[in-house]
SEMI-692679 format. One record per atom (N, C-alpha, C): residue in one letter; x negated, z, y negated. Coordinates in steps of 0.2 Angstrom, whole numbers, plus 5000, padded with zeros to 4 digits. Atoms other than C-alpha are relative to their C-alpha. Example, Ala and Ser with C-alpha at 12.3 -4.5 7.8 and 13.67 -1.06 7.14 Angstrom:
BEGIN
A499650005006/A493850395022/A499650004994/S500449995006/S493250365005/S500450034995/
***
This chain:
BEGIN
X500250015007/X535949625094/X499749935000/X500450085000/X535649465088/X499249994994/X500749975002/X533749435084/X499949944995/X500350065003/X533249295069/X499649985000/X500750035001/X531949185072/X499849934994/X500050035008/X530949105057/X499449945005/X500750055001/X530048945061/X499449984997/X500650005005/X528548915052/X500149954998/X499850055008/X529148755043/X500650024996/X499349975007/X530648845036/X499950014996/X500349955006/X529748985030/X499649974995/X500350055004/X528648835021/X500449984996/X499450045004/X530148745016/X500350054995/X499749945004/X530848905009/X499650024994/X500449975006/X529448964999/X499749964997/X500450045002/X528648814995/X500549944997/X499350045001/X530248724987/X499949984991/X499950025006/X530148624972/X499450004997/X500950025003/X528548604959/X499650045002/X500649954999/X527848764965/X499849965007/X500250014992/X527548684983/X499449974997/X500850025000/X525748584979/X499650074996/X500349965002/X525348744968/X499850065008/X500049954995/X525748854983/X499749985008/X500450044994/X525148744998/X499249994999/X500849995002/X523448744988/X499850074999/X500349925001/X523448934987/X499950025007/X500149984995/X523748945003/X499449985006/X500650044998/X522348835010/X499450044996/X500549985003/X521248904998/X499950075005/X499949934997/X521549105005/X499649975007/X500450024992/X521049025023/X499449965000/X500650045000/X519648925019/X499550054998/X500349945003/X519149095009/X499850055006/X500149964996/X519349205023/X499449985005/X500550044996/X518449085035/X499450014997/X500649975001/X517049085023/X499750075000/X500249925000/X516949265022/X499650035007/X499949974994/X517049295042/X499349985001/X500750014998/X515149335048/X500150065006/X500249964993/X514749385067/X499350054998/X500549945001/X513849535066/X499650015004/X500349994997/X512449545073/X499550075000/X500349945000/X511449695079/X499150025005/X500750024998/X509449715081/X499550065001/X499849934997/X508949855090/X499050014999/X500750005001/X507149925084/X499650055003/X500549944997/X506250085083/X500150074995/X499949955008/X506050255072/X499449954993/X500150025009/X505650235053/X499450005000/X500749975001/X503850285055/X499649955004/X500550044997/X503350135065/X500149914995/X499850075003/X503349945062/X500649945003/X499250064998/X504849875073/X500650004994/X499450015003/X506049935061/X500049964994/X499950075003/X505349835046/X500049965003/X499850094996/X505049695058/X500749984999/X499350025000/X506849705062/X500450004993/X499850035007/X507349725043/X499949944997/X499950055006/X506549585037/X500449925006/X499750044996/X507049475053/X500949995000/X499350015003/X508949515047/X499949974995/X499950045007/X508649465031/X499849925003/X500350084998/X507849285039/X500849975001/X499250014997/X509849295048/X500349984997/X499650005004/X510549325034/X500349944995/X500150055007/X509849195023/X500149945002/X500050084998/X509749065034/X500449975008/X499450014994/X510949075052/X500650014998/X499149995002/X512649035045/X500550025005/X499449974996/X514149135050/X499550065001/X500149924996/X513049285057/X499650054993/X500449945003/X512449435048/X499850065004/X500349974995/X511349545056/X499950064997/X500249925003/X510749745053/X499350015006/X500549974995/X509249815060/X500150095002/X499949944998/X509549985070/X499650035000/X500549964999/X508550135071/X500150035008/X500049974996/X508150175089/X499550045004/X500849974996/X507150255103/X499549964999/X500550054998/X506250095105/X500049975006/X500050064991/X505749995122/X500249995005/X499949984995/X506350085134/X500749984998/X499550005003/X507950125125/X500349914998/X499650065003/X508249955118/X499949955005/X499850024995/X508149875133/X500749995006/X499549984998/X509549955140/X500549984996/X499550015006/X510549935123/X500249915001/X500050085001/X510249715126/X500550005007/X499850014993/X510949755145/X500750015000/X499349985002/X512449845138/X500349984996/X499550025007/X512749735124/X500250034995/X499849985004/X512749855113/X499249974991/X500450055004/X511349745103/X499949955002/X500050084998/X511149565102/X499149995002/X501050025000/X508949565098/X499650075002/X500449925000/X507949705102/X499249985001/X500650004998/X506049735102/X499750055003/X500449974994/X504949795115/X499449985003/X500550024998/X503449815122/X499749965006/X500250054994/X502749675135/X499850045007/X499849944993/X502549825150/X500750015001/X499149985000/X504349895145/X500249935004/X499950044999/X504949725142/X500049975010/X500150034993/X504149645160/X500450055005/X499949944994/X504549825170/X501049984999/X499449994999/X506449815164/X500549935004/X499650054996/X506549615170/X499950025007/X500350004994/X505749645187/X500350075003/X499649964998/X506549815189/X499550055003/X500349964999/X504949925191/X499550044997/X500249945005/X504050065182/X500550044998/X499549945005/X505250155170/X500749965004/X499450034997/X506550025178/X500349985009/X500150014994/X506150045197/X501150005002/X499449994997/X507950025204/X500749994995/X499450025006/X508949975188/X499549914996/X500350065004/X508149805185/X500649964996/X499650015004/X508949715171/X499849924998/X500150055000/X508949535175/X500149944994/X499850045007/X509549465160/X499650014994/X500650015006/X508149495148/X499749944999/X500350075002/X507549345139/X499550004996/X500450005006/X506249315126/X500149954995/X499750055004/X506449225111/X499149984997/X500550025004/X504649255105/X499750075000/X500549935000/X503249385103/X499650024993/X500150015008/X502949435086/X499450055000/X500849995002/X501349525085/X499850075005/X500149974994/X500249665097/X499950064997/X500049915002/X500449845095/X499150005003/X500549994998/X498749925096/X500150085003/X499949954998/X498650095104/X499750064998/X500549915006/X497950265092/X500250035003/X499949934998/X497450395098/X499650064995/X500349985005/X497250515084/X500150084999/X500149944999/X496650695081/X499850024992/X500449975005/X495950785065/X499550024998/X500649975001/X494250805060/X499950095002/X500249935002/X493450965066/X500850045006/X499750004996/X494850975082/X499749995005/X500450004994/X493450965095/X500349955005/X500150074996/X494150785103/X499749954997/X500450065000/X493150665104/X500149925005/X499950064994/X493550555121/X500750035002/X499249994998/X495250545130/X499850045005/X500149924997/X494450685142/X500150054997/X499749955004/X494650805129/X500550004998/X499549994998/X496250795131/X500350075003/X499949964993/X496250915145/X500350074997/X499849955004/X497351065140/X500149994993/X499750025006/X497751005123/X500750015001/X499350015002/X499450985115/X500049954999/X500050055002/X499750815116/X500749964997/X499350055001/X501150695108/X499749935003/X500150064995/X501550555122/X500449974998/X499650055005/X502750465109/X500850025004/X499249964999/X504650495108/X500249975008/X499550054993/X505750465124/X500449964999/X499850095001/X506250305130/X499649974994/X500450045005/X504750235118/X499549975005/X500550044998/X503450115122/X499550025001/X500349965003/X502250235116/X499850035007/X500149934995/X502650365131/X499749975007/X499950024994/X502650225144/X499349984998/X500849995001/X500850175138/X499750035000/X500549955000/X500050335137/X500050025007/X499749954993/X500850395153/X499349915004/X500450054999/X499750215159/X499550014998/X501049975005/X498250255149/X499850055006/X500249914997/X498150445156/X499849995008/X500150024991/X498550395176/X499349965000/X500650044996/X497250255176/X499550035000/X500549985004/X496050385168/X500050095004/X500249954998/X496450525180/X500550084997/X499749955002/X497450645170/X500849974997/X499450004999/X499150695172/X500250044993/X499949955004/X500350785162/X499950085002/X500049924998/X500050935172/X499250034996/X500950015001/X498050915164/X500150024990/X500250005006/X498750925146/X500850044997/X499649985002/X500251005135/X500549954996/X499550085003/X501550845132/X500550034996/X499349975004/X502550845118/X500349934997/X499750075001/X503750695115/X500549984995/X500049995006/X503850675098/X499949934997/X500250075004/X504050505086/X499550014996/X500950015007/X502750435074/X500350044996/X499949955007/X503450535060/X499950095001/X500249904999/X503550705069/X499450025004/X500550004999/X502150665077/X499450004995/X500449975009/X501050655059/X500350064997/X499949945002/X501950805055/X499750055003/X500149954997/X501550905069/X499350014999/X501050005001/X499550855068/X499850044993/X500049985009/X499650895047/X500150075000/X499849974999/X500451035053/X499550085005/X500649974995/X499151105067/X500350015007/X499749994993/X500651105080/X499849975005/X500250034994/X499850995091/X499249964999/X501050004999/X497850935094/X499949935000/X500150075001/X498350745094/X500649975002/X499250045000/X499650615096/X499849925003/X500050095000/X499950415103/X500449984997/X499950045000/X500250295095/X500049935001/X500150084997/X500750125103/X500549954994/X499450025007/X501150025086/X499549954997/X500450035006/X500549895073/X499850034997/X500449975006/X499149935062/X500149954995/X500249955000/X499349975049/X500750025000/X499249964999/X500750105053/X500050054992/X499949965007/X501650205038/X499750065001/X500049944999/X501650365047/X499450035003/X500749985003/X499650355048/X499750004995/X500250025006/X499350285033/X500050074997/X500149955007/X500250445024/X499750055004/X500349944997/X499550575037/X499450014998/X500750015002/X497750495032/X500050024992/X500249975008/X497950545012/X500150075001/X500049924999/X498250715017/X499750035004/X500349974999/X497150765028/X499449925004/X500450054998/X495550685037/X500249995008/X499750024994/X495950595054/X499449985006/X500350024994/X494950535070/X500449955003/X499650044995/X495450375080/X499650035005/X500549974994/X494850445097/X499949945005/X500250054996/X493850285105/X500050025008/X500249984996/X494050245122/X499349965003/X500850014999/X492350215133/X500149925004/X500050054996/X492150045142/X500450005007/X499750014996/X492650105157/X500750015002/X499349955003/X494250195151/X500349934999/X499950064999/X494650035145/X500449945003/X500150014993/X494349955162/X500749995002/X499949954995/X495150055171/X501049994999/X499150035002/X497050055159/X500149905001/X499850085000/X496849855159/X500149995007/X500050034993/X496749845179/X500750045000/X499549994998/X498249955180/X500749974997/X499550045003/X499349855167/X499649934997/X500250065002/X498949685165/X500149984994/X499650005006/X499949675148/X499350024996/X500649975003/X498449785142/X499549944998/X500650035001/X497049685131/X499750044998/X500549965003/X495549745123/X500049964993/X500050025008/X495649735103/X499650044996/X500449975003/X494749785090/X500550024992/X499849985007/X495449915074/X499650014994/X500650025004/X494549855060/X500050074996/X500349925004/X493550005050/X500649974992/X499850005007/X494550035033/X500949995000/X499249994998/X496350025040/X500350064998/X499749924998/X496550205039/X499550044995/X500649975003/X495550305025/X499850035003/X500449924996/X494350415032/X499649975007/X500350014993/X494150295047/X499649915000/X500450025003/X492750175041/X499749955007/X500350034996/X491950105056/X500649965006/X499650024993/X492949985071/X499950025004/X499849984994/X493850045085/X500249995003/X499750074994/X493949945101/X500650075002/X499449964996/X495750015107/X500349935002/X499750024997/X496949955118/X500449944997/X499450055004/X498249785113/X500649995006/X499450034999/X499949755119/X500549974994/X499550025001/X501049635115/X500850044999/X499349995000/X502949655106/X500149935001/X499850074999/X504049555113/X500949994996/X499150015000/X505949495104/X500449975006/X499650034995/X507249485117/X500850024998/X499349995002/X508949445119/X500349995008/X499950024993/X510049435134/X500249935001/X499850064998/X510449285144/X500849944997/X499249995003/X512249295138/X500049954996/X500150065005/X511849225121/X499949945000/X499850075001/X512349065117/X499249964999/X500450065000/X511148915117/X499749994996/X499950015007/X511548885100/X499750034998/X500249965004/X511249035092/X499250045003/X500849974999/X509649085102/X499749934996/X500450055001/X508948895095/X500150024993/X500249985003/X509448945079/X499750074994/X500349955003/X508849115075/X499050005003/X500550024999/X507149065084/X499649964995/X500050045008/X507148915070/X500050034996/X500249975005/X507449005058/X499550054997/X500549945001/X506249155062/X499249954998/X500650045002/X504749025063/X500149944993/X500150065003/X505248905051/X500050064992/X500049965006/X505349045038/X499850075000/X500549965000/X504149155045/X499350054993/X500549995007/X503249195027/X500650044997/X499749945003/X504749295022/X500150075005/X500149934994/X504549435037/X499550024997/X500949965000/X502449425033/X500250034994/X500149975006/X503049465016/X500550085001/X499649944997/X504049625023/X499450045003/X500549964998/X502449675034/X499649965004/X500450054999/X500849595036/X500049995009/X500149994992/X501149645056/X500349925001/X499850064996/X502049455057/X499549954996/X500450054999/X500549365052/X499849985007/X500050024995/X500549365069/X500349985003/X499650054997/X501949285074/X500249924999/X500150085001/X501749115077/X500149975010/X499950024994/X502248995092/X499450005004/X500649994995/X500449005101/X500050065003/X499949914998/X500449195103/X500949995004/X499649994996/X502249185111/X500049965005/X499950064993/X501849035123/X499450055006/X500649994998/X500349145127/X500250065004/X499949944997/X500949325127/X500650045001/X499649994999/X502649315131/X500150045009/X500149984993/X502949415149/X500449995004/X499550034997/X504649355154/X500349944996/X499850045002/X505749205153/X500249974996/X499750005005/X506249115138/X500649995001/X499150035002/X508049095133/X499849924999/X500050085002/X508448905133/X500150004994/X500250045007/X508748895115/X499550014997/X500950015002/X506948955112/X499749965002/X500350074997/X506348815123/X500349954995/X500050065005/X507448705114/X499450004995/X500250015002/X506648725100/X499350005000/X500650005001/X504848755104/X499849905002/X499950054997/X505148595113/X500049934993/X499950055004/X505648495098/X499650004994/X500549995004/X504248565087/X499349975005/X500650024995/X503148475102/X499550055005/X500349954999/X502548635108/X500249995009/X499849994995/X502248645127/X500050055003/X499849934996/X503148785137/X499950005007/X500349984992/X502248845153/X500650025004/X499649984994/X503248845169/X500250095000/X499649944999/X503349025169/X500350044995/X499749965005/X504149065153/X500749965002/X499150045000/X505848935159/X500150055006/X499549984995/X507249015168/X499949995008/
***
Protein backbone atom coordinates (compact mmCIF):
# COMPACT_ATOMS: atom_id res chain seq x y z
CA UNK A 1 0.00 0.00 0.00
CA UNK A 2 1.32 3.08 -1.04
CA UNK A 3 1.36 5.62 1.92
CA UNK A 4 1.01 9.73 1.06
CA UNK A 5 3.04 11.95 2.64
CA UNK A 6 2.12 15.83 2.94
CA UNK A 7 4.93 18.12 3.66
CA UNK A 8 4.09 21.05 5.59
CA UNK A 9 4.81 23.61 2.79
CA UNK A 10 2.45 21.99 0.56
CA UNK A 11 -0.07 21.71 2.67
CA UNK A 12 0.63 25.73 3.17
CA UNK A 13 0.99 26.21 -0.43
CA UNK A 14 -2.32 24.35 -1.04
CA UNK A 15 -4.43 26.15 1.25
CA UNK A 16 -2.86 29.27 1.36
CA UNK A 17 -2.99 29.91 -2.53
CA UNK A 18 -3.74 33.22 -3.94
CA UNK A 19 -5.30 36.51 -1.90
CA UNK A 20 -6.45 34.41 0.84
CA UNK A 21 -2.72 33.53 1.84
CA UNK A 22 -1.94 36.78 4.03
CA UNK A 23 -5.56 36.57 5.35
CA UNK A 24 -4.94 32.80 6.18
CA UNK A 25 -1.21 33.04 7.28
CA UNK A 26 -2.51 35.73 9.76
CA UNK A 27 -5.28 33.47 11.18
CA UNK A 28 -3.00 31.11 11.62
CA UNK A 29 -0.44 32.88 13.60
CA UNK A 30 -3.03 34.51 15.50
CA UNK A 31 -4.81 30.75 16.72
CA UNK A 32 -1.04 30.02 18.04
CA UNK A 33 -0.23 33.05 19.62
CA UNK A 34 -3.86 32.63 21.08
CA UNK A 35 -3.44 29.32 22.47
CA UNK A 36 0.12 30.14 23.74
CA UNK A 37 -1.58 32.92 25.56
CA UNK A 38 -4.19 30.87 27.00
CA UNK A 39 -1.60 27.88 28.23
CA UNK A 40 -1.17 28.41 32.18
CA UNK A 41 0.92 25.72 34.27
CA UNK A 42 -1.30 24.80 36.97
CA UNK A 43 -0.16 25.08 39.84
CA UNK A 44 -1.29 23.34 43.19
CA UNK A 45 -1.20 24.57 46.89
CA UNK A 46 -1.73 22.19 49.41
CA UNK A 47 -3.46 23.72 52.79
CA UNK A 48 -5.63 22.67 55.43
CA UNK A 49 -9.53 21.95 56.25
CA UNK A 50 -11.94 24.92 55.80
CA UNK A 51 -12.35 25.75 59.42
CA UNK A 52 -8.73 26.88 59.78
CA UNK A 53 -6.69 29.64 58.36
CA UNK A 54 -4.06 27.80 55.88
CA UNK A 55 -6.81 27.50 53.49
CA UNK A 56 -7.57 31.31 53.13
CA UNK A 57 -3.84 31.87 53.30
CA UNK A 58 -3.64 29.47 50.47
CA UNK A 59 -6.55 31.21 48.61
CA UNK A 60 -5.50 34.36 48.72
CA UNK A 61 -1.85 33.33 47.92
CA UNK A 62 -3.36 31.80 44.50
CA UNK A 63 -4.96 34.78 43.70
CA UNK A 64 -1.34 36.76 44.32
CA UNK A 65 -0.15 33.77 41.42
CA UNK A 66 -2.69 34.37 39.44
CA UNK A 67 -2.66 38.10 39.18
CA UNK A 68 0.91 38.54 39.16
CA UNK A 69 3.26 35.18 38.07
CA UNK A 70 2.62 34.82 34.33
CA UNK A 71 1.87 31.65 32.55
CA UNK A 72 0.94 29.72 36.11
CA UNK A 73 -2.45 29.55 37.77
CA UNK A 74 -2.56 28.18 40.93
CA UNK A 75 -5.65 26.52 43.24
CA UNK A 76 -5.51 26.11 46.88
CA UNK A 77 -6.32 22.48 48.07
CA UNK A 78 -8.24 21.34 50.87
CA UNK A 79 -6.04 18.95 52.93
CA UNK A 80 -5.07 17.17 56.15
CA UNK A 81 -2.64 19.78 56.79
CA UNK A 82 1.27 19.45 57.87
CA UNK A 83 1.77 16.07 58.13
CA UNK A 84 -0.04 15.30 54.99
CA UNK A 85 1.06 18.02 52.87
CA UNK A 86 4.40 17.26 53.39
CA UNK A 87 4.22 14.16 51.93
CA UNK A 88 2.00 15.60 48.95
CA UNK A 89 5.38 18.21 48.10
CA UNK A 90 7.64 14.81 48.14
CA UNK A 91 5.26 13.15 45.77
CA UNK A 92 4.54 16.08 43.73
CA UNK A 93 1.38 15.95 43.94
CA UNK A 94 1.52 19.76 45.15
CA UNK A 95 3.83 22.33 44.03
CA UNK A 96 3.35 24.87 47.66
CA UNK A 97 2.19 23.56 50.79
CA UNK A 98 1.94 24.88 54.33
CA UNK A 99 3.12 23.44 57.44
CA UNK A 100 3.97 23.78 60.77
CA UNK A 101 7.71 24.59 61.66
CA UNK A 102 8.01 20.98 64.03
CA UNK A 103 6.16 19.07 61.05
CA UNK A 104 7.93 21.08 58.54
CA UNK A 105 11.85 20.58 60.50
CA UNK A 106 10.79 16.58 61.54
CA UNK A 107 9.86 15.91 57.65
CA UNK A 108 13.57 17.54 56.48
CA UNK A 109 15.52 15.78 59.14
CA UNK A 110 13.57 12.62 59.11
CA UNK A 111 12.46 12.41 62.85
CA UNK A 112 9.27 12.49 64.85
CA UNK A 113 6.29 11.85 62.75
CA UNK A 114 9.01 11.25 59.94
CA UNK A 115 11.61 9.03 61.76
CA UNK A 116 12.68 6.73 58.92
CA UNK A 117 10.97 8.59 55.82
CA UNK A 118 12.90 11.71 55.94
CA UNK A 119 12.04 13.95 52.97
CA UNK A 120 15.15 15.73 51.90
CA UNK A 121 13.79 17.87 49.47
CA UNK A 122 11.65 20.35 51.51
CA UNK A 123 12.59 23.91 51.05
CA UNK A 124 11.04 27.07 52.33
CA UNK A 125 10.15 29.89 50.41
CA UNK A 126 9.00 32.02 53.56
CA UNK A 127 7.01 31.74 56.93
CA UNK A 128 3.84 33.60 56.86
CA UNK A 129 2.60 33.89 60.20
CA UNK A 130 2.70 31.67 63.76
CA UNK A 131 -0.18 29.49 64.73
CA UNK A 132 -0.95 29.86 68.41
CA UNK A 133 -2.03 26.85 70.23
CA UNK A 134 -6.19 26.78 71.85
CA UNK A 135 -6.90 24.81 74.13
CA UNK A 136 -10.64 25.23 74.54
CA UNK A 137 -13.46 23.91 76.71
CA UNK A 138 -17.05 25.32 77.74
CA UNK A 139 -17.87 27.22 80.43
CA UNK A 140 -19.12 25.05 83.50
CA UNK A 141 -16.94 21.79 81.95
CA UNK A 142 -14.89 21.50 85.16
CA UNK A 143 -11.35 22.30 82.99
CA UNK A 144 -9.54 24.53 83.98
CA UNK A 145 -5.57 23.51 83.50
CA UNK A 146 -4.29 20.93 80.90
CA UNK A 147 -4.21 18.44 84.04
CA UNK A 148 -7.92 18.26 83.87
CA UNK A 149 -7.45 16.71 80.98
CA UNK A 150 -7.13 13.56 82.60
CA UNK A 151 -10.00 11.10 81.51
CA UNK A 152 -11.76 13.64 79.34
CA UNK A 153 -12.68 13.30 75.67
CA UNK A 154 -10.37 15.12 74.01
CA UNK A 155 -9.86 16.34 70.32
CA UNK A 156 -5.99 15.98 69.33
CA UNK A 157 -6.66 17.69 65.77
CA UNK A 158 -7.44 15.81 62.62
CA UNK A 159 -4.86 13.05 61.32
CA UNK A 160 -1.67 13.98 59.73
CA UNK A 161 -2.35 17.70 61.16
CA UNK A 162 -0.11 19.92 62.92
CA UNK A 163 -2.54 20.16 65.40
CA UNK A 164 -2.07 16.41 66.57
CA UNK A 165 1.68 16.58 66.22
CA UNK A 166 1.62 19.55 68.76
CA UNK A 167 -0.73 18.42 71.27
CA UNK A 168 0.81 14.88 71.23
CA UNK A 169 4.23 17.48 72.22
CA UNK A 170 2.30 19.49 74.72
CA UNK A 171 0.64 16.37 76.57
CA UNK A 172 4.21 14.11 76.57
CA UNK A 173 6.30 17.21 77.93
CA UNK A 174 3.42 17.57 80.62
CA UNK A 175 3.17 13.93 81.58
CA UNK A 176 0.15 12.73 80.11
CA UNK A 177 -0.46 10.23 77.57
CA UNK A 178 -3.16 9.30 75.41
CA UNK A 179 -3.80 6.33 77.63
CA UNK A 180 -4.56 9.45 80.47
CA UNK A 181 -7.25 10.90 78.31
CA UNK A 182 -10.19 9.91 75.51
CA UNK A 183 -8.50 11.12 72.02
CA UNK A 184 -10.72 11.91 69.42
CA UNK A 185 -9.10 13.00 66.03
CA UNK A 186 -11.26 15.44 64.66
CA UNK A 187 -10.79 18.80 62.44
CA UNK A 188 -11.36 22.44 63.56
CA UNK A 189 -14.94 22.24 62.29
CA UNK A 190 -15.91 18.90 63.73
CA UNK A 191 -13.99 19.73 66.54
CA UNK A 192 -16.42 23.08 67.39
CA UNK A 193 -19.27 20.79 66.58
CA UNK A 194 -18.57 18.21 68.85
CA UNK A 195 -17.83 20.85 71.95
CA UNK A 196 -21.42 22.65 70.90
CA UNK A 197 -22.60 19.43 70.74
CA UNK A 198 -21.38 17.97 74.44
CA UNK A 199 -19.65 15.06 72.35
CA UNK A 200 -16.40 15.88 73.62
CA UNK A 201 -15.06 18.01 77.03
CA UNK A 202 -12.46 20.02 74.87
CA UNK A 203 -10.50 20.22 71.67
CA UNK A 204 -6.73 21.73 70.15
CA UNK A 205 -6.40 23.87 68.19
CA UNK A 206 -2.88 24.62 66.56
CA UNK A 207 -3.99 27.73 64.26
CA UNK A 208 -4.00 31.40 63.59
CA UNK A 209 -6.15 33.71 65.74
CA UNK A 210 -8.69 34.48 64.90
CA UNK A 211 -9.91 31.03 63.55
CA UNK A 212 -13.49 30.80 61.93
CA UNK A 213 -14.27 27.67 63.58
CA UNK A 214 -13.97 29.40 67.03
CA UNK A 215 -15.23 32.47 66.15
CA UNK A 216 -18.77 30.87 65.31
CA UNK A 217 -18.52 28.19 68.25
CA UNK A 218 -18.03 31.39 70.47
CA UNK A 219 -21.55 33.07 69.32
CA UNK A 220 -23.29 30.02 70.37
CA UNK A 221 -22.28 29.01 73.18
CA UNK A 222 -19.69 30.35 76.13
CA UNK A 223 -16.09 29.04 75.67
CA UNK A 224 -12.85 28.74 77.96
CA UNK A 225 -9.24 29.11 76.56
CA UNK A 226 -7.63 26.63 79.16
CA UNK A 227 -4.31 28.58 80.06
CA UNK A 228 -1.20 26.95 80.42
CA UNK A 229 0.96 27.40 83.89
CA UNK A 230 4.54 28.68 83.51
CA UNK A 231 5.99 25.54 83.87
CA UNK A 232 3.75 23.73 81.45
CA UNK A 233 4.94 26.04 79.22
CA UNK A 234 8.65 25.40 80.16
CA UNK A 235 8.49 22.25 80.03
CA UNK A 236 6.52 21.99 75.89
CA UNK A 237 9.42 24.74 74.88
CA UNK A 238 12.48 22.37 75.99
CA UNK A 239 10.87 19.49 74.24
CA UNK A 240 10.29 21.34 70.87
CA UNK A 241 12.33 24.26 70.09
CA UNK A 242 10.02 25.48 67.30
CA UNK A 243 7.69 26.29 70.50
CA UNK A 244 7.60 30.09 71.56
CA UNK A 245 5.66 31.79 74.20
CA UNK A 246 2.80 34.18 72.87
CA UNK A 247 0.42 36.08 74.17
CA UNK A 248 -3.71 35.77 72.90
CA UNK A 249 -4.98 39.02 73.25
CA UNK A 250 -8.42 39.32 75.39
CA UNK A 251 -11.49 40.11 72.93
CA UNK A 252 -10.41 37.74 70.06
CA UNK A 253 -12.91 35.28 70.92
CA UNK A 254 -16.40 36.71 72.60
CA UNK A 255 -16.73 35.65 76.01
CA UNK A 256 -12.76 35.47 76.39
CA UNK A 257 -11.91 39.01 77.57
CA UNK A 258 -8.71 38.68 79.38
CA UNK A 259 -4.91 37.57 77.67
CA UNK A 260 -3.92 34.13 77.28
CA UNK A 261 -0.17 33.38 77.25
CA UNK A 262 -0.36 30.10 74.87
CA UNK A 263 1.92 28.36 72.98
CA UNK A 264 3.31 30.02 69.23
CA UNK A 265 4.58 28.18 66.27
CA UNK A 266 5.61 29.18 63.27
CA UNK A 267 3.87 28.26 59.56
CA UNK A 268 6.17 27.74 57.25
CA UNK A 269 5.43 27.74 52.88
CA UNK A 270 7.40 25.21 51.21
CA UNK A 271 8.21 23.78 48.13
CA UNK A 272 10.40 21.12 46.87
CA UNK A 273 13.96 21.44 45.73
CA UNK A 274 12.68 20.44 42.17
CA UNK A 275 11.21 23.82 41.54
CA UNK A 276 12.76 25.96 39.18
CA UNK A 277 14.95 28.79 40.32
CA UNK A 278 12.86 31.05 38.41
CA UNK A 279 9.56 30.24 39.53
CA UNK A 280 10.57 29.90 43.21
CA UNK A 281 12.15 33.73 42.80
CA UNK A 282 9.10 34.72 41.36
CA UNK A 283 6.20 33.56 43.33
CA UNK A 284 8.33 34.69 46.51
CA UNK A 285 8.36 38.35 44.62
CA UNK A 286 5.28 38.40 44.11
CA UNK A 287 4.07 37.13 47.60
CA UNK A 288 6.09 39.93 49.26
CA UNK A 289 5.86 42.68 46.95
CA UNK A 290 2.05 42.20 47.11
CA UNK A 291 1.55 41.05 50.27
CA UNK A 292 -1.40 43.70 51.19
CA UNK A 293 -3.76 41.63 48.93
CA UNK A 294 -3.33 38.12 51.13
CA UNK A 295 -3.68 40.78 54.54
CA UNK A 296 -6.70 41.71 52.87
CA UNK A 297 -8.05 37.89 52.55
CA UNK A 298 -6.94 37.45 56.48
CA UNK A 299 -5.43 39.70 58.78
CA UNK A 300 -3.21 36.19 59.88
CA UNK A 301 -0.61 37.62 56.80
CA UNK A 302 0.11 40.93 58.61
CA UNK A 303 2.64 38.79 59.56
CA UNK A 304 4.23 37.78 56.85
CA UNK A 305 7.04 39.79 56.13
CA UNK A 306 10.93 39.07 55.25
CA UNK A 307 12.28 39.47 59.08
CA UNK A 308 9.83 36.72 60.54
CA UNK A 309 10.92 34.28 57.67
CA UNK A 310 14.89 35.12 57.92
CA UNK A 311 14.05 34.51 61.74
CA UNK A 312 11.66 31.68 62.00
CA UNK A 313 12.15 29.73 59.01
CA UNK A 314 13.44 25.99 60.22
CA UNK A 315 14.85 24.53 57.14
CA UNK A 316 16.72 25.68 54.07
CA UNK A 317 15.58 28.18 51.71
CA UNK A 318 14.99 27.42 48.02
CA UNK A 319 17.60 29.40 45.95
CA UNK A 320 15.08 31.44 44.38
CA UNK A 321 13.87 32.81 47.69
CA UNK A 322 17.47 33.73 48.42
CA UNK A 323 17.69 35.32 45.23
CA UNK A 324 15.25 37.47 45.90
CA UNK A 325 15.71 38.29 49.67
CA UNK A 326 19.12 38.91 48.50
CA UNK A 327 18.22 41.60 45.93
CA UNK A 328 15.82 43.41 48.26
CA UNK A 329 19.36 43.56 50.54
CA UNK A 330 18.09 41.36 52.97
CA UNK A 331 20.76 39.28 54.80
CA UNK A 332 20.14 35.36 54.71
CA UNK A 333 21.83 33.42 57.62
CA UNK A 334 23.97 30.47 56.82
CA UNK A 335 21.61 28.02 58.01
CA UNK A 336 18.69 28.81 55.84
CA UNK A 337 21.16 28.19 52.25
CA UNK A 338 21.20 24.75 50.79
Amino acid sequence: MNTIQYREEDVLHNDFRGPRALIGAAALIAVGLGTQALAQDQLSIATGGTGGVYYPMGGGLAEVINNHVEGYSATAEVTGASVENMGLIATGDADLAIGLADTVQQAHSGTGRFEGQQLPMIRGLASLYANMVHIVALEGSGIATLDDLRGKRVSIGAPGSGTEVNTAAILEANGITYDDIDEQRLNFNETADALANGDIDAGFWSVGAPTSSILNLATTQNIVIIPLSEEELAAAAAADATFTVTTLPGGTYTGVDEDTVVLGIPNVLTVSSEMSDDLAHAITSAMFENIAEMQAVHPAANQTTVEFTLNATPVPLHPGAIRYFEEIGAEVPDRLRP
